[in-house]
KEKOLPA-482217 format. One line per field, with one value per atom (N, C-alpha, C, O): x, y, z. Coordinates in Angstrom, 1 decimal, always signed. Example, Ala and Ser with C-alpha at 12.3 -4.5 7.8 and 13.67 -1.06 7.14 Angstrom:
# residues 2
c1 <- +13.2  +12.3  +13.2  +14.2  +12.8  +13.7  +12.9  +13.4
c2 <- -5.7  -4.5  -3.3  -3.3  -2.2  -1.1  +0.0  +1.1
c3 <- +7.8  +7.8  +7.8  +8.5  +7.1  +7.1  +7.9  +8.0
***
This chain:
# residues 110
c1 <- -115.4  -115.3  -114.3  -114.4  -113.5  -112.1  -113.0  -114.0  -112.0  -112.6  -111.8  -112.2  -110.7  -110.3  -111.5  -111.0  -112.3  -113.3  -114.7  -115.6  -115.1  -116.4  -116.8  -117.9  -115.7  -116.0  -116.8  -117.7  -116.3  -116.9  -117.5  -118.3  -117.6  -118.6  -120.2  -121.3  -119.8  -121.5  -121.8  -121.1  -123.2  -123.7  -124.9  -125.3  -125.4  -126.1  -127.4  -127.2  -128.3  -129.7  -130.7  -130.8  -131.2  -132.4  -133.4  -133.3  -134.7  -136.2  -136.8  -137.7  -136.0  -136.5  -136.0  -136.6  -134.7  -133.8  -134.4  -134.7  -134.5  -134.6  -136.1  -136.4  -136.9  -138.2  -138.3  -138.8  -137.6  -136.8  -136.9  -137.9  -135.6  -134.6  -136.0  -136.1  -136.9  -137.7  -138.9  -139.5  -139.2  -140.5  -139.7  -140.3  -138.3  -137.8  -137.5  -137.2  -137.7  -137.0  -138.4  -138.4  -139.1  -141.0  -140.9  -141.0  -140.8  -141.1  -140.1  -140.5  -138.9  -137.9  -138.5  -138.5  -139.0  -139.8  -138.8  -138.6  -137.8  -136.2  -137.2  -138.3  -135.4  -136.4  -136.3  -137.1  -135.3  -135.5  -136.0  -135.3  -137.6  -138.3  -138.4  -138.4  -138.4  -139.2  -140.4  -140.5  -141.7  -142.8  -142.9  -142.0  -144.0  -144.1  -144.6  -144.5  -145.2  -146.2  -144.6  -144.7  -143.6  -142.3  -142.2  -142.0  -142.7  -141.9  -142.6  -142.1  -143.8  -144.2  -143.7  -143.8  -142.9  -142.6  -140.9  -140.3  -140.4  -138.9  -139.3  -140.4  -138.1  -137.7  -137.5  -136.9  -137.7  -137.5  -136.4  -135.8  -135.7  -134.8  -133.2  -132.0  -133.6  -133.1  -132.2  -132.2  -131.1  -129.7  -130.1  -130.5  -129.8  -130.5  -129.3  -129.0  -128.4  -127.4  -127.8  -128.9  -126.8  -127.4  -125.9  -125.0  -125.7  -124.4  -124.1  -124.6  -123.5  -123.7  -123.4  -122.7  -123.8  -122.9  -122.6  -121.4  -123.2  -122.6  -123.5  -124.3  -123.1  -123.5  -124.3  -123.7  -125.6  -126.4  -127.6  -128.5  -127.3  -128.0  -128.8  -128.7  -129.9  -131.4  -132.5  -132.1  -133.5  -134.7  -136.0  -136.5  -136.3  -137.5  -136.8  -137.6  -135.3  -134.9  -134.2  -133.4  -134.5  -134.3  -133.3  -133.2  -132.2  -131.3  -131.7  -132.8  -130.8  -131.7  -130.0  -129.0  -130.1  -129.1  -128.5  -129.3  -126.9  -126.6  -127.1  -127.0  -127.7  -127.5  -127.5  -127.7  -127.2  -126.2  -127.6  -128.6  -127.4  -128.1  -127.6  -126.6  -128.5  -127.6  -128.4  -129.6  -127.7  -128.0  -128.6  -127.9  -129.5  -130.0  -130.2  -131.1  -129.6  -130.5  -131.1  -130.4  -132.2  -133.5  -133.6  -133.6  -133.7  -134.2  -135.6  -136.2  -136.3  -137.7  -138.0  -137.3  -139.2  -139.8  -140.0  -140.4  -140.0  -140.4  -138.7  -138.5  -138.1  -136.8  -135.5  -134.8  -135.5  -134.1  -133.1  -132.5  -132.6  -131.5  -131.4  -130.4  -132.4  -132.0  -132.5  -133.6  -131.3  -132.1  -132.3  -131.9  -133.2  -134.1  -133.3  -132.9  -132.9  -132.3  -133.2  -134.2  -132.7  -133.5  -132.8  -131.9  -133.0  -132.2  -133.3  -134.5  -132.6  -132.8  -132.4  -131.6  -132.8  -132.6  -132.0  -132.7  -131.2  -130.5  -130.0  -129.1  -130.8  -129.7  -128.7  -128.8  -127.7  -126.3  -126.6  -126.6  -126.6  -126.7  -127.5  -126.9  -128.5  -129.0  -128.5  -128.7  -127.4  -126.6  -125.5  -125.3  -124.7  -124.0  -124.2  -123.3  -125.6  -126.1  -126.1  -126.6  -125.6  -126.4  -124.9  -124.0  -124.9  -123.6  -123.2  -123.9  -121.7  -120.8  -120.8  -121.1  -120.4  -120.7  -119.4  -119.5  -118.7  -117.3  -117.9  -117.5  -118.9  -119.3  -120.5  -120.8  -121.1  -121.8  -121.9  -122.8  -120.4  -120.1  -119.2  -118.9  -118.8  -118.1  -119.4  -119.5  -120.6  -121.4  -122.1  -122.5  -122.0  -122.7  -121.8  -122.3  -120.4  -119.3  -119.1  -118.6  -119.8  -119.9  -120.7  -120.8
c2 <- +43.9  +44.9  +44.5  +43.4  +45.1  +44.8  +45.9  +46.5  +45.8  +46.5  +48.2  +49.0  +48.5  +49.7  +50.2  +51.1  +49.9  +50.4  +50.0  +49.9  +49.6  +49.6  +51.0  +51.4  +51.8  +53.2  +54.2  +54.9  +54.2  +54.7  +53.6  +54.2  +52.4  +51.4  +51.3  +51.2  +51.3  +51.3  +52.5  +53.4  +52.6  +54.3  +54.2  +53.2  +55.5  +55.5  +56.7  +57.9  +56.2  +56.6  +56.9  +56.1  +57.9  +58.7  +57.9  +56.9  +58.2  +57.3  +57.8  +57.2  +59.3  +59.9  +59.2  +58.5  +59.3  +58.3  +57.2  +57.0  +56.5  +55.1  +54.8  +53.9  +55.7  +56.1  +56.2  +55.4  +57.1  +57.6  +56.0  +55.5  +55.3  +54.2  +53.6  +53.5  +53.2  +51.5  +52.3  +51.5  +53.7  +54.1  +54.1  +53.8  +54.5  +54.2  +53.0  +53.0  +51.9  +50.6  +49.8  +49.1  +50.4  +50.2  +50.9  +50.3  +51.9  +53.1  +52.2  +52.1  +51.5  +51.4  +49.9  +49.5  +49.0  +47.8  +46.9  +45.9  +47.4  +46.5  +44.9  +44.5  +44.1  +42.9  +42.6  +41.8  +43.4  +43.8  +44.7  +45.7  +44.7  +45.7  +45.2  +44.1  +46.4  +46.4  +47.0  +48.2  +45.9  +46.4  +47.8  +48.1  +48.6  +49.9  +49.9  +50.9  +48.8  +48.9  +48.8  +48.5  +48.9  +48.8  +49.8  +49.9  +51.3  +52.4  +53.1  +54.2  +52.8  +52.9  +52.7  +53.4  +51.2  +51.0  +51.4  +50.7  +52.6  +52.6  +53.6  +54.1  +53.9  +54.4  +55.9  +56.2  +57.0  +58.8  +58.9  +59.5  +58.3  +58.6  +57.5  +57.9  +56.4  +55.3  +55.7  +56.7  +54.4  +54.9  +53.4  +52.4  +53.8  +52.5  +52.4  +53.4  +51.1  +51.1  +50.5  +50.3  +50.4  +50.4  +50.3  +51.2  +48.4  +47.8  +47.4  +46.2  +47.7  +47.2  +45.8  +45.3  +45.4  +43.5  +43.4  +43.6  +43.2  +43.4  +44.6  +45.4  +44.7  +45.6  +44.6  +43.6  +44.5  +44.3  +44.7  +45.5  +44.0  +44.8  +44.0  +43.8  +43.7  +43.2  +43.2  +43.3  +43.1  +43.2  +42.7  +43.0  +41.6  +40.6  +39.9  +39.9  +39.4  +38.8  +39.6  +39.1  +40.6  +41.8  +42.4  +42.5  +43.2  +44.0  +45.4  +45.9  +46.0  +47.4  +48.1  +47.4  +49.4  +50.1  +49.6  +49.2  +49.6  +48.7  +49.5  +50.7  +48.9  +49.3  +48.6  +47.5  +49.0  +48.0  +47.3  +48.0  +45.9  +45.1  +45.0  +44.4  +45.9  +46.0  +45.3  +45.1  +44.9  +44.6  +45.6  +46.6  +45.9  +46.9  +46.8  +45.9  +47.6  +47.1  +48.1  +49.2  +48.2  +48.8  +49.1  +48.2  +50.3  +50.7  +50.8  +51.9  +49.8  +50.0  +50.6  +50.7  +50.9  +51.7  +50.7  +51.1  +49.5  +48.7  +48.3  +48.1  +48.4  +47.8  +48.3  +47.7  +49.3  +50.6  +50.0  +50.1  +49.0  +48.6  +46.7  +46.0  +46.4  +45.3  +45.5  +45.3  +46.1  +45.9  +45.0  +43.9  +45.4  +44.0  +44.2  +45.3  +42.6  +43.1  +42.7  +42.0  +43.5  +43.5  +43.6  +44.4  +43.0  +43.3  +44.3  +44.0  +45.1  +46.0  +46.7  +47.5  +46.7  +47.2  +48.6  +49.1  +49.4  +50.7  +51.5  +51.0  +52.7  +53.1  +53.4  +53.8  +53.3  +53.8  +55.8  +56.3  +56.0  +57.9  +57.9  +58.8  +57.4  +57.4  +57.3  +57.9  +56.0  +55.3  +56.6  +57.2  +57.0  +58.1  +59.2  +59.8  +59.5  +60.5  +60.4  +61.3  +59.4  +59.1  +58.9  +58.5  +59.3  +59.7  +58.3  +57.3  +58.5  +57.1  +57.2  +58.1  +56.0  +55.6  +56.4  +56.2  +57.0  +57.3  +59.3  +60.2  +59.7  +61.0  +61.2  +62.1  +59.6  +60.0  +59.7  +59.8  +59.1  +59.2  +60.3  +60.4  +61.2  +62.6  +63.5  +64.1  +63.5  +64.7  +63.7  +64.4  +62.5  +62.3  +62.8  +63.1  +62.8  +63.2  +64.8  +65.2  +65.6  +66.9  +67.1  +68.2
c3 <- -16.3  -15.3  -14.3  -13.7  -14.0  -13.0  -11.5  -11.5  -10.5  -9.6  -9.7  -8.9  -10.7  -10.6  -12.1  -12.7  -12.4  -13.8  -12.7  -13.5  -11.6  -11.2  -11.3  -11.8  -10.6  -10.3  -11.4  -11.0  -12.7  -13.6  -14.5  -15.2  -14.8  -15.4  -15.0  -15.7  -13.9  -12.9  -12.7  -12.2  -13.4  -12.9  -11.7  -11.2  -11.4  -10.3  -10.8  -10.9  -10.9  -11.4  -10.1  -9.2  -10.2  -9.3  -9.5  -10.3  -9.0  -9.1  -10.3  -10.9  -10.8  -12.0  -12.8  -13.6  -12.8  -13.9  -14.3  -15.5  -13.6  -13.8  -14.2  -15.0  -13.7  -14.2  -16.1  -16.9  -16.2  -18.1  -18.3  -18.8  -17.9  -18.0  -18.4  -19.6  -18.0  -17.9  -19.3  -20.1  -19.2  -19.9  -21.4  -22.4  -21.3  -22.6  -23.5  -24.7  -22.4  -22.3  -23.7  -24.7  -23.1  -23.3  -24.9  -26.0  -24.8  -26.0  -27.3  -28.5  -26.8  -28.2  -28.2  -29.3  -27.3  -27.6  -27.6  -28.4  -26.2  -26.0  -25.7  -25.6  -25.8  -25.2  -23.4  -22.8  -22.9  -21.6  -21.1  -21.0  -20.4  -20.0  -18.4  -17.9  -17.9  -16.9  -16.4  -16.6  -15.6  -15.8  -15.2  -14.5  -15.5  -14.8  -13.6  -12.9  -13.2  -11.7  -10.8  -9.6  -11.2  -10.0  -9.4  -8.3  -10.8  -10.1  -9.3  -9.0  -8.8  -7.7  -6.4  -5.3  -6.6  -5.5  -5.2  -4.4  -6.0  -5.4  -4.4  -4.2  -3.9  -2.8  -3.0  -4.1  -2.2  -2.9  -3.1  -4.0  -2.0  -1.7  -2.1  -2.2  -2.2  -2.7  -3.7  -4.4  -3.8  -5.3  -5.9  -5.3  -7.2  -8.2  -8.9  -9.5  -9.1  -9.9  -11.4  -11.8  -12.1  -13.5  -14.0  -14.2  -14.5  -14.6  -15.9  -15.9  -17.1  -18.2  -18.1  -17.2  -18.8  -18.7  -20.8  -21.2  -21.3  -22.6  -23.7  -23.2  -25.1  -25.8  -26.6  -26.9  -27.0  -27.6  -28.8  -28.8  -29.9  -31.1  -32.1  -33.3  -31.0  -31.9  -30.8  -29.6  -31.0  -30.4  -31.5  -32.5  -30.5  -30.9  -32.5  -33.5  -32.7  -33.3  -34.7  -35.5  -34.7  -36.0  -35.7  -34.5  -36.5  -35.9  -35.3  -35.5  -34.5  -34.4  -33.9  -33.8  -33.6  -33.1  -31.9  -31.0  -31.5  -30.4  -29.3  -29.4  -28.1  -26.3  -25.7  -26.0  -24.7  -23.5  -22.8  -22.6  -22.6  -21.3  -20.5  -20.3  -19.4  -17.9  -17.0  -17.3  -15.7  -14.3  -13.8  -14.1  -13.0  -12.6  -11.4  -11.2  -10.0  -9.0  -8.3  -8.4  -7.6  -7.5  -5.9  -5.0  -5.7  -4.1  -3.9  -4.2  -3.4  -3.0  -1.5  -0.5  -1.8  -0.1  +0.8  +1.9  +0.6  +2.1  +2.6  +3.8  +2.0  +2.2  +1.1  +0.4  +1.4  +1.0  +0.8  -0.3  +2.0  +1.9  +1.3  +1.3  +1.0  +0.0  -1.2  -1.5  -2.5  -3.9  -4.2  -3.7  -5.7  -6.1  -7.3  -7.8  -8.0  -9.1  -10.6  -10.9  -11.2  -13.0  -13.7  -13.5  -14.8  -16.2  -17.4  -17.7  -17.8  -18.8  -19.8  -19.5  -20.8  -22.1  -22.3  -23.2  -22.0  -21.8  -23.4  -24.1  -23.9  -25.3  -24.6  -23.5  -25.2  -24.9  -24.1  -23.0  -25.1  -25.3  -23.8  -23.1  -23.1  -22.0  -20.8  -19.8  -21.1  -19.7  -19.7  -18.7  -21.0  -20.8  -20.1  -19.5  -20.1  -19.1  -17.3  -16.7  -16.7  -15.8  -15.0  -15.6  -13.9  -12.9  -12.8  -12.8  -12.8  -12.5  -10.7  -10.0  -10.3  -9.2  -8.6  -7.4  -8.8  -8.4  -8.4  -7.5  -9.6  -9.5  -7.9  -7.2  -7.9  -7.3  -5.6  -4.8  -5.6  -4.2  -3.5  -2.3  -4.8  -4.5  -3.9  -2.8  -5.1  -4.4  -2.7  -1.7  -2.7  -1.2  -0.2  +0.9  -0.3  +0.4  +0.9  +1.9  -0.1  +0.6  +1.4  +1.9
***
């Protein structure tokens, strides 16, 4: 990732999103989960990024369909402004969904 591709590389996920993100993470039996007692603790209002780092295709040692293992970092309610970071297990077709960092500093801009 260079710094003219952070803009669209890194996306930006809601408490819903990321919510999806970790319950899916669980359902496909990635080997990067995150636990569920977290999503309690994010923020309503909080931005959660969600960083690919490489493309990945096995889980618990077996092959499986590739998705990305991303950096993830997390807005919690006690403290907004320090994320926490996690790594997790992302299908592709999902992270596609989810605003690039560059869509989602246009809608904070209006």
């Amino acid at each position: 990732m260079t710094p003219e591709t952070i803009e669209t590389e890194v996306r930006v996920a809601s408490p819903a999103e990321m919510t999806g993100l970790i319950r899916d993470a669980k359902k496909e039996d990635f080997n990067r989960q995150i636990d569920e007692e977290v999503i309690a603790k994010f923020s309503p209002t909080g931005i959660n990024f969600v960083i690919p780092t490489l493309v990945h295709e096995n889980k618990g040692g077996e092959p499986t369909e590739p998705h990305y293992r991303c950096r993830v970092l997390l807005s919690f309610k006690d403290e907004p402004t320090m994320p926490r970071e996690y790594w997790l297990d992302v299908q592709i077709k999902n992270f596609d969904q989810l605003r690039t960092l560059k869509e989602a500093k246009t809608s904070l801009l209006k």
